[in-house]
C-alpha positions in Angstrom: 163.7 120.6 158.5 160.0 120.1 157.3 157.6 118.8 159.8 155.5 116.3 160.5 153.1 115.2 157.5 154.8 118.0 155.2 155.5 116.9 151.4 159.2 116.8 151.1 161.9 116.2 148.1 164.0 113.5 149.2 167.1 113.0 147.4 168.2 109.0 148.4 171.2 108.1 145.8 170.8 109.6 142.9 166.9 108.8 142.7 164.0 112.1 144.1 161.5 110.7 145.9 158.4 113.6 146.4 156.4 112.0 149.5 155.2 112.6 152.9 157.9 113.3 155.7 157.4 111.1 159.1 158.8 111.6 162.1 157.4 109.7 165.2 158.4 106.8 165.6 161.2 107.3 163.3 162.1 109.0 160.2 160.0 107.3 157.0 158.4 109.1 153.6 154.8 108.1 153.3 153.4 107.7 149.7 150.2 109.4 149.2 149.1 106.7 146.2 149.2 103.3 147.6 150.7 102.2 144.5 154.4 103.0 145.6 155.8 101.9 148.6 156.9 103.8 152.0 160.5 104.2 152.4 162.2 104.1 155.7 164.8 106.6 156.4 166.7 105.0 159.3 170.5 103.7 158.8 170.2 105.7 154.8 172.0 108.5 153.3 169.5 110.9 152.4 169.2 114.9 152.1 165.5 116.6 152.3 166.1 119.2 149.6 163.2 121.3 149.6 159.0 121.2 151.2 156.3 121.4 148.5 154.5 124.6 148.9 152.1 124.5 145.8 151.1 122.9 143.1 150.4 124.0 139.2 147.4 122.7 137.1 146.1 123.5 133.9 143.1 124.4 134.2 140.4 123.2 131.0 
């Protein structure tokens, strides 16, 4: 289980959500651009698939 504030892949349906996991006070991913909204976990079926651990860029 990833913790607090850890990016996360959420599978929700058949849709992938990559967002901010938090816990406290209950389970909801946090969009880093304001542009999308939050997404509370509570009553949903959903399986955290994997944690990011790092990111590619090309570098110009």
């Amino acid at each position: 289980m990833p913790r607090e504030e850890q990016i996360c892949v959420t599978r929700i349906d058949d849709e992938l959500y990559i967002k901010r996991l938090q816990k406290l006070p209950k389970y909801k991913l946090i969009s880093d651009n304001k542009s999308y909204d939050d997404i509370d976990l509570e009553g949903r079926d959903y399986d955290i698939l994997g944690i990011v651990v790092g990111l590619f860029q090309k570098m110009t």
